[in-house]
N, C-alpha and C positions, 0 to 999 in steps of 0.2 A: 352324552357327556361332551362336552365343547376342552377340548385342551386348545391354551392358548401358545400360540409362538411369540418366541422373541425375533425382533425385527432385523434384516440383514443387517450387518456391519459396512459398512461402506470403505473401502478401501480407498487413500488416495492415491490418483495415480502420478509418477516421478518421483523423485527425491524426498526426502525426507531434511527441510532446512533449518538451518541452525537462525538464531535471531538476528545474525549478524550477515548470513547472510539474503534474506527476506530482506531489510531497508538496505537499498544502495545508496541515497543520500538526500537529503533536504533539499526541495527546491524552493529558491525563496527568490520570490519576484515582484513586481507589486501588488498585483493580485494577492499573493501566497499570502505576503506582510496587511495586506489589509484584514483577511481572514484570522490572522489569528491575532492582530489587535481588538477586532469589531467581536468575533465569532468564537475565538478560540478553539482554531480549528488550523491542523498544520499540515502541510503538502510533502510529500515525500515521493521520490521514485522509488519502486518497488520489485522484485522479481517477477517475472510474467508469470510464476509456476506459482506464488505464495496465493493463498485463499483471503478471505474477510478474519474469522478465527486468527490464522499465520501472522498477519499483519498486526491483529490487536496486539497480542501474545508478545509479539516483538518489541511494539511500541511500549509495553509496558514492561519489559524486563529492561530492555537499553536504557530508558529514559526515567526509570521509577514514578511514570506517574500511571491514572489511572483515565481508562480513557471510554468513552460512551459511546462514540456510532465511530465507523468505518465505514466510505464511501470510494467507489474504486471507477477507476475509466480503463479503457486500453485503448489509447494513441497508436493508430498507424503509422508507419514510416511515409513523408514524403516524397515525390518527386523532385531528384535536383540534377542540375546540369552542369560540369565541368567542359568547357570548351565543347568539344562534339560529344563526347560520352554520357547519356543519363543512365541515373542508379538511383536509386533509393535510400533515405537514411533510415538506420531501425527503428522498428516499432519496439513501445514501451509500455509500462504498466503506471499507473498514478493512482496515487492513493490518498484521500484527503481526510485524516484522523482527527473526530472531534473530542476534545477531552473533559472532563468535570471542572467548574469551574474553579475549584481552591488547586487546581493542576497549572502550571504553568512550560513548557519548555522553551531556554535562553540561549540562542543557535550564538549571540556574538559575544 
């Protein structure tokens, strides 16, 4: 007799985030502006800890619309130099949310 299992639960690991705090804020540059006039697709910084799911999730309770792929980067910090002192600026998360087309979101 074969009894079957149910498959592990996957736990995430960190925090558990709220929608608001998952998107830190729109960036909108001309890149960003051409994407979502040509593409419909909108740029957002994001929590480094938030998943592809987190990010939908968010985007669609903040903004009420409804949205179809999530594409994510993580941005290293730079090298910069202040007089003799180098440091680094921080690394970030990016997230590029495509939405359905009757969805529109109007940042101005």
């Amino acid at each position: 007799m074969v009894t079957l299992r149910r498959p592990p639960q996957v736990q995430r690991a960190g925090p558990v985030l709220e929608p608001y705090q998952v998107v830190i804020r729109p960036l909108i540059t001309e890149k960003a502006t051409h994407l979502s006039e040509r593409h419909n697709a909108y740029t957002f910084e994001v929590n480094l800890l938030a998943t592809k799911t987190e990010i939908k999730q968010a985007i669609e309770t903040l903004f009420q619309v409804k949205v179809l792929n999530v594409r994510t980067q993580n941005r290293r910090g730079k090298p910069r130099r202040y007089r003799l002192k180098t440091g680094w600026m921080r690394r970030w998360k990016k997230a590029i949310v495509t939405l359905y087309e009757e969805y529109r979101i109007d940042f101005y």
